[in-house]
Structure formats: structure tokens, C-alpha cells
C-alpha positions as CSV (number, residue, x, y, z in Angstrom):
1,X,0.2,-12.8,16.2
2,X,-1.3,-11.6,13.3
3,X,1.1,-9.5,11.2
4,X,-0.1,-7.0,8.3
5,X,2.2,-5.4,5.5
6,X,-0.1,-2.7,4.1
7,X,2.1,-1.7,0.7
8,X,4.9,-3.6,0.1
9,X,5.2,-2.9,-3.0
10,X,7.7,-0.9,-3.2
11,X,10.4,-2.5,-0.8
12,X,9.4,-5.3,-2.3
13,X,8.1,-5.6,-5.9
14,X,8.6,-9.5,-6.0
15,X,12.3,-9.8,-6.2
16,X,12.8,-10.7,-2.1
17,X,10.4,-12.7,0.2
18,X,8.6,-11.7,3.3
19,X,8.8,-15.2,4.7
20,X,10.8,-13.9,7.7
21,X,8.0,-12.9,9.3
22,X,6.6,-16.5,9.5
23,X,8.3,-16.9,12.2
24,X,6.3,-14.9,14.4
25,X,2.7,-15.1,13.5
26,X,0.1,-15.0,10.6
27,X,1.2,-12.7,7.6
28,X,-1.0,-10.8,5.1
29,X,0.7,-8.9,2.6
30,X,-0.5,-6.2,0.3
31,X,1.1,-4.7,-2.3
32,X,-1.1,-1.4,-2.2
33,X,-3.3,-0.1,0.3
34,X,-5.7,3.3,-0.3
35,X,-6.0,5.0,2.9
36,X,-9.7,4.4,3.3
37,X,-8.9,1.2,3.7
38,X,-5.9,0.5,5.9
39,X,-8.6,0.5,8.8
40,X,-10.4,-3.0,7.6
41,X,-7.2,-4.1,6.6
42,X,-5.9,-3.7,10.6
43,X,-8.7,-5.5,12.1
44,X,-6.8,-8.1,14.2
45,X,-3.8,-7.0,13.6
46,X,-0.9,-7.1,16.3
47,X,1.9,-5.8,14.2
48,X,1.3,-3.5,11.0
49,X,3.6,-2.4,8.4
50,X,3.4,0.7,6.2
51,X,5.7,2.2,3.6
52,X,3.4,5.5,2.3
53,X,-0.2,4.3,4.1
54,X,-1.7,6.4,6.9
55,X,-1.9,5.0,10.7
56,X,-4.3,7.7,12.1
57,X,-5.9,8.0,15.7
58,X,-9.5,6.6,14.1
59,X,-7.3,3.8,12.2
60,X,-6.1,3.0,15.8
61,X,-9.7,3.6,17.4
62,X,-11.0,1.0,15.2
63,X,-8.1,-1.6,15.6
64,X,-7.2,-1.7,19.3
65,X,-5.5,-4.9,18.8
66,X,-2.6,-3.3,17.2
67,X,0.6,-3.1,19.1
68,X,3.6,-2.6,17.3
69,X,3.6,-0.4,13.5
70,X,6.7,-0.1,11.6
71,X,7.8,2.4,8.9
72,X,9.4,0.3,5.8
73,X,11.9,2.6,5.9
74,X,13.3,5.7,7.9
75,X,10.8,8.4,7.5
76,X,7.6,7.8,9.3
77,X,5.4,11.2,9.0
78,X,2.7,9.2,7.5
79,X,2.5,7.8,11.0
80,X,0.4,9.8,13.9
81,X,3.2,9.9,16.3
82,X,0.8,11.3,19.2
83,X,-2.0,9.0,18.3
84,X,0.0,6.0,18.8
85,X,2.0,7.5,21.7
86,X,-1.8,8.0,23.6
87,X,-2.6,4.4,22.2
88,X,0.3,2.9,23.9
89,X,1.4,1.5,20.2
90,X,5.2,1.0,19.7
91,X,6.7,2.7,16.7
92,X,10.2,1.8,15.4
93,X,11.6,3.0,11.8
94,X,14.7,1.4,10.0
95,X,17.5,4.4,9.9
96,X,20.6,3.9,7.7
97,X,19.8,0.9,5.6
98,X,20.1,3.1,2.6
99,X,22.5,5.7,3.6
100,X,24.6,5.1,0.8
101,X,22.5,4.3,-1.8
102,X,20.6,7.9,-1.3
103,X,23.9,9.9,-1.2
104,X,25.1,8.2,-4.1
105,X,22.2,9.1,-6.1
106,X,22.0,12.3,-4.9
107,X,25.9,13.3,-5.8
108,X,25.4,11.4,-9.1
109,X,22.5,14.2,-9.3
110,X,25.5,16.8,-8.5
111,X,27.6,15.4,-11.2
112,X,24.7,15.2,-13.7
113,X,24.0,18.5,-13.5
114,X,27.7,20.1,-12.9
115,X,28.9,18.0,-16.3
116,X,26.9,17.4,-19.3
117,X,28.3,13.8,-20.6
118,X,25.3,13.0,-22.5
119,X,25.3,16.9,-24.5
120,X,29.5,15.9,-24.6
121,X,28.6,12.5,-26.3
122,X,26.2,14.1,-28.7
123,X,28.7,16.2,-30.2
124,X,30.4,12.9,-30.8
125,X,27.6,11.5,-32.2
126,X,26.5,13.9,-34.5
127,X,29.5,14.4,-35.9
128,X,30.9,17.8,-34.3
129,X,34.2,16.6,-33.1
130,X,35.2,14.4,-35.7
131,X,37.6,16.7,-38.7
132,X,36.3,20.0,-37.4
133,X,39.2,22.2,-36.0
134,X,39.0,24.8,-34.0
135,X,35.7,22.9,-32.1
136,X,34.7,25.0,-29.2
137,X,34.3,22.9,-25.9
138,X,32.5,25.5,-24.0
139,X,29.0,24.9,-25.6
140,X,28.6,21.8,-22.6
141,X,28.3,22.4,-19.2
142,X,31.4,20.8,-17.7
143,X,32.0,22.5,-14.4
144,X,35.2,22.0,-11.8
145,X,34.1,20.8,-8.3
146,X,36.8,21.3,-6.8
147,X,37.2,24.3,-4.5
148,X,33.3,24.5,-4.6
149,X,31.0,24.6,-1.5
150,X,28.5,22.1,-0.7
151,X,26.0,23.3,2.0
152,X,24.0,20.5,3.4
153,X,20.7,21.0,5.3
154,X,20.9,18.3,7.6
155,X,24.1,16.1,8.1
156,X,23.0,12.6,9.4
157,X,24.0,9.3,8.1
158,X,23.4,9.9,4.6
159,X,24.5,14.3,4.5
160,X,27.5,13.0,5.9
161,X,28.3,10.3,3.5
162,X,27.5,12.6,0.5
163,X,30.1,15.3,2.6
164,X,32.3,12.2,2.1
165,X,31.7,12.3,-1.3
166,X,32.2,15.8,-1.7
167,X,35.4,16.2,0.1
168,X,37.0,13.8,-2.5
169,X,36.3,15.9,-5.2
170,X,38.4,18.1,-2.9
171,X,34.6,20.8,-2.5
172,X,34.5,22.3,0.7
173,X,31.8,21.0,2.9
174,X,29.2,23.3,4.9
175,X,26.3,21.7,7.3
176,X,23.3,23.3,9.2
177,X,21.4,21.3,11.5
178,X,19.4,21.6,14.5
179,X,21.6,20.9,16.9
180,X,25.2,21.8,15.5
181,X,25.7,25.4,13.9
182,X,29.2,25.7,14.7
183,X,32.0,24.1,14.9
184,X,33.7,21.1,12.7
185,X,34.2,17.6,12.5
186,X,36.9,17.6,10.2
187,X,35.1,17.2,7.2
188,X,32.3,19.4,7.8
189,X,32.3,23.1,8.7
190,X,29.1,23.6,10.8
191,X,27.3,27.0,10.8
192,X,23.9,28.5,11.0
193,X,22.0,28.4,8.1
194,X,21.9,31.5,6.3
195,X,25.3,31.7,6.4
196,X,26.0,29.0,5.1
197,X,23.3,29.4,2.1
198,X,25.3,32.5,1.8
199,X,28.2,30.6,0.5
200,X,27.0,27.4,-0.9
201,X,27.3,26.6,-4.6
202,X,25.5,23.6,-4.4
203,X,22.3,23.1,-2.1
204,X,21.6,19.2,-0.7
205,X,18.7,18.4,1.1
206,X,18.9,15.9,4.1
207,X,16.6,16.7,6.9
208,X,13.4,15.1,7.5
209,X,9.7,16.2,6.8
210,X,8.4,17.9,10.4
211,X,6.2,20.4,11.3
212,X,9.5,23.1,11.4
213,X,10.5,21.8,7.4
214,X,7.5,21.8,5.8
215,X,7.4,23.7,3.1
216,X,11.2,25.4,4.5
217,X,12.5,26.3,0.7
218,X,10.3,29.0,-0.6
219,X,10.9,32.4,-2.4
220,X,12.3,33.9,0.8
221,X,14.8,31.2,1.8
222,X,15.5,30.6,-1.6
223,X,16.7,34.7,-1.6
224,X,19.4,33.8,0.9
225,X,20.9,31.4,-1.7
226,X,24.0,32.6,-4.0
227,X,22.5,33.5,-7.8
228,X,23.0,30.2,-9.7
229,X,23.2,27.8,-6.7
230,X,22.0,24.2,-7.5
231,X,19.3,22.6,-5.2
232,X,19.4,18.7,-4.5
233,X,16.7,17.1,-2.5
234,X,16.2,13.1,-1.8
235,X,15.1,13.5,1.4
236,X,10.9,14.7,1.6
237,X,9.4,16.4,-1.5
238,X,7.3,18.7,0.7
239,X,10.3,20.4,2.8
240,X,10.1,22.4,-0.8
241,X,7.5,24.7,-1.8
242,X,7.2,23.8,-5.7
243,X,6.1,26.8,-6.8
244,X,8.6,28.8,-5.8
245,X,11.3,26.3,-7.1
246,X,10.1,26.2,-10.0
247,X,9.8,30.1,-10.6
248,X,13.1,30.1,-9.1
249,X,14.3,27.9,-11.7
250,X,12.8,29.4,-14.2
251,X,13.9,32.9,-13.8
252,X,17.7,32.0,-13.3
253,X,18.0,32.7,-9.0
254,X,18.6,28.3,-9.1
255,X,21.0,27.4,-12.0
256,X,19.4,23.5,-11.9
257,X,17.9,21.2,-9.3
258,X,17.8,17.7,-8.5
259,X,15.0,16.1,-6.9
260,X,14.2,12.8,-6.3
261,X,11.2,12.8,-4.3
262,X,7.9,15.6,-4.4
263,X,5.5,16.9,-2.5
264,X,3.1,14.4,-4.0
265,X,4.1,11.5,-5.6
266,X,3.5,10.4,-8.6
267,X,2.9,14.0,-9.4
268,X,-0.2,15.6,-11.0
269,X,1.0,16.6,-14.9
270,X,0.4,20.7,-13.8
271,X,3.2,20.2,-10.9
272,X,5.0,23.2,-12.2
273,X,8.9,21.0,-11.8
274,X,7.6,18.9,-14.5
275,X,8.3,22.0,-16.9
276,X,10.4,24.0,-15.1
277,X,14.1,24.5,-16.7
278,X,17.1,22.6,-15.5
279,X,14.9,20.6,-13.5
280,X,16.0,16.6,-13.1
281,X,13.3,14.7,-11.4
282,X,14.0,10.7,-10.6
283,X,11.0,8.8,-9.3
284,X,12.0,8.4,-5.5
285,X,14.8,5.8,-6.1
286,X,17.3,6.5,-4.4
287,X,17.0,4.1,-1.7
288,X,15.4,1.0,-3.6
289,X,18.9,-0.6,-4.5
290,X,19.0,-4.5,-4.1
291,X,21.8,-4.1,-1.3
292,X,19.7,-1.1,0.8
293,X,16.1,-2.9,0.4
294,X,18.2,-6.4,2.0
295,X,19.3,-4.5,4.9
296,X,16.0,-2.9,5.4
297,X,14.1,-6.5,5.9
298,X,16.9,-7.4,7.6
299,X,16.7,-4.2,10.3
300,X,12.4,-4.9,10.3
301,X,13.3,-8.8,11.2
302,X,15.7,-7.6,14.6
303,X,12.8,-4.8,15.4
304,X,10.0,-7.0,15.3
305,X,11.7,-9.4,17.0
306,X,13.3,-7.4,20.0
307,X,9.7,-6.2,20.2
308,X,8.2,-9.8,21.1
309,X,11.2,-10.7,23.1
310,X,11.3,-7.5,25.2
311,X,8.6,-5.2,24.2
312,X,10.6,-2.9,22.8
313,X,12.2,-2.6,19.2
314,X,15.6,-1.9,18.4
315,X,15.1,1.6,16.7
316,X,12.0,2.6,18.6
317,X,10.2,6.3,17.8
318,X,7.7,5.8,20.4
């Protein structure tokens, strides 16, 4: 079996080893691989591996040897679902390795931008607290969460561990989903969406990239939002339209937003977040802790291997 890892970078950057996949056949690993040239890469290949890299019908019409592609990770929209589907090409992802990781960062990005510490250490620092009666703590942003409402777009794995979160900072907890708008599990209220944007004093994003999502947040759904809402997304940059985030931000409808993914990544300087106000922007971190990036090579190691033992993979798409 000849196995290729087409960008492995980025689950790996040198501090794990691929060496479990030895064990069943031939490995080439790359670190990067442009899309014009995943194709030559594949030739041979049985079992491919992609993070970011496209698997497209002509990139399976020119390697008919492939069998089995996995997404390092749990999104897999850079892979033609259809084209391997009419292939006969098995497609498994890895859900849930990062769950917490992601919700961790994204409530951190809920605490960042609902309390100030570094503006509250600057006074410190420069000298404003120290001898100065009278000093006037409302110049930071240091906002109470509790008795605030989270509204989550999507409540899998990791919305429901950030509801977690939430609900011990004693906020209530609102979900939409596609398949629950009512209803509760008794930590999240479920309802359709526009009521729940209706309520929501803090926005988080956890629903994949689709056909249905692309593109979703834009000047009209963003009018459904309370005046001074926050907006979190780690899930897929392009579930937002930019623009109208940006001009959203900037005019004062969204008091901040957190985003750790975008539409393109890494962005082109004129992407208008990059200046908007309020706007905190992470590199798409949120899953590459130590602890989740173990668990995914550990979840890739049971696919692959159901796959050869049975011809099916543990968490198989197609």
C-alpha cells in the first residue's frame, strides 16, 4: 500500500511522528502541497491524506489507484464528496479530537473581549492606579457574564462544550441547528434561529462550511442580531461574508468579534477584518494543541486501519 500525506504541516510541524503508518504500507509525507500538484503527488497512491489540499474528480481521474482519503481533521469541504462517492473512494474525517481545545479558545475569545485585562494592567503599569484617588474603573471594558445569552449556531461536540462553559459563568445558553429548534437538553434552550439571534448577546459560530452556510452571516442576518452583539467564529471563515462583518463592526451594529479562522487563509492585507474595529483575529489555532493533534493521529491510525481490515473506516463520510 502506498500511503500519501499531502500537507502535514500543520498537524504536524515536526514535534510528533508519522511512523504509525509504517505499519501499513509505503509513506510519503509532505509538508505542503499547491493544488496543481496534489494530482502527481497521488499517482500510486492507495491511501491519501489532506489537511487544506484539494481531492477533485480530475485529481481522482488521473489517480484511479486511490482508495481511501482522509481529512486531517473534521472538516472535509476541500474534499469532492460526489466525485469520490462516483469513484467508489472511501472518505472518513476525525470528529471530536479537538472539541475542547476549539471551545476553549473560542470562550477565551468571549472573555477577551467581554474584559479588558491587558487595558486593566496598563493602568497599572503606567502608573494610573498607584496614589491617584478617586481613579475611575469604568474607562476598561469589564463586562458581567452572568445572566447574558449565548446563542450558538450549531451545537455539536465542541457548541456544546463551549454551552458548558457558558453555563458556569451562570449565561443562559441558546442553540439553532438543523435538526433541533425547540426544545432543551437541560443546558441548552433550542429554538429557531432568528429568534434566538433576537436575544443573543454573544454570537458563536459552530456549524460547518456547506452549500446552505456559505456565506450565512451577511448584512441581512447580521440585522436580526441585538445592537452590540459579539460574533465568535472558529468553525469555517467563509460561513461569514467579510465585508459585511467588517462594516458591521465598524459602524457599531457588532460591539467586537472573534475569529479564528477566514474565508481565505492567510489572508490578503486588503481583507477588510484586518482593520476593522474590535476585531480579534487568531491564526486558525484553535485546534493545534499538543493534546488534540495526539488524538487526531491517534483517530487517523483506527480509520486507516478499520479500512484495511474491513473496508470501511471508523468515521466514514462516504
Amino acid at each position: 500500500m502506498k500511503i500519501v500525506v499531502l500537507d502535514g504541516f500543520a498537524v504536524n510541524p515536526g514535534d510528533m511522528s508519522w511512523d504509525f503508518l509504517s505499519k501499513y504500507g509505503d509513506v510519503e509525507v509532505y509538508d505542503k502541497t499547491p493544488d496543481s500538484e496534489c494530482a502527481e503527488k497521488c499517482k500510486g497512491a492507495d491511501a491519501v491524506f489532506t489537511n487544506r489540499a484539494k481531492i477533485t474528480e480530475d485529481l481522482l481521474c488521473q489517480c484511479p489507484t486511490i482508495k481511501y482519503i482522509s481529512a486531517l481533521g473534521t472538516g472535509y469541504d476541500m474534499i469532492d464528496i460526489n466525485a469520490c462517492r462516483k469513484h467508489g473512494v472511501v472518505v472518513c474525517n476525525v470528529p471530536a479530537y479537538s472539541s475542547d481545545s476549539v471551545a476553549q479558545l473560542a470562550f477565551t475569545m468571549i472573555l477577551n473581549l467581554t474584559t479588558d485585562v491587558n487595558g486593566l494592567r496598563k493602568i497599572v503599569e503606567d502608573g494610573k492606579w498607584t496614589g491617584i484617588p478617586g481613579f475611575k474603573y469604568q474607562t476598561i471594558k469589564y463586562t458581567e457574564l452572568a445572566s447574558m445569552t449565548l446563542g450558538l449556531i450549531g451545537c455539536g461536540g465542541i457548541g456544546h462544550r463551549v454551552a458548558e462553559m457558558a453555563k458556569a459563568f451562570k449565561m443562559n445558553v441558546a442553540a439553532s441547528t438543523k435538526t433541533k429548534t425547540s426544545g432543551s437538553d437541560g443546558i441548552v434552550e433550542f429554538m429557531p434561529l432568528n429568534e434566538m439571534l433576537k436575544i443573543s448577546d454573544i454570537v458563536s459560530v459552530h456549524c460547518p462550511l456547506n452549500d446552505e452556510t456559505r456565506g450565512m452571516i451577511d448584512r441581512e442576518f447580521i440585522s436580526k442580531m441585538k445592537d452590540g452583539a459579539i460574533l465568535i467564529n472558529t468553525a469555517r471563515g467563509a460561513i461569514l461574508n467579510e465585508a459585511d462583518v467588517a462594516d458591521a463592526l465598524n459602524c457599531g451594529k457588532l460591539a467586537a468579534a472573534g475569529l479564528d479562522v477566514l474565508a481565505v487563509e492567510p489572508p490578503a492585507a486588503e481583507n477588510p477584518l484586518l482593520s476593522a474595529k474590535n476585531c480579534l483575529i487568531t491564526p486558525h489555532i484553535a485546534w493545534t494543541t499538543h493534546a488534540a493533534r495526539l488524538r487526531l493521529l491517534d483517530i487517523l491510525d483506527l480509520n486507516l486501519k478499520s479500512f484495511i481490515e474491513t473496508g470501511k473506516g471508523v468515521n466514514q463520510i462516504v
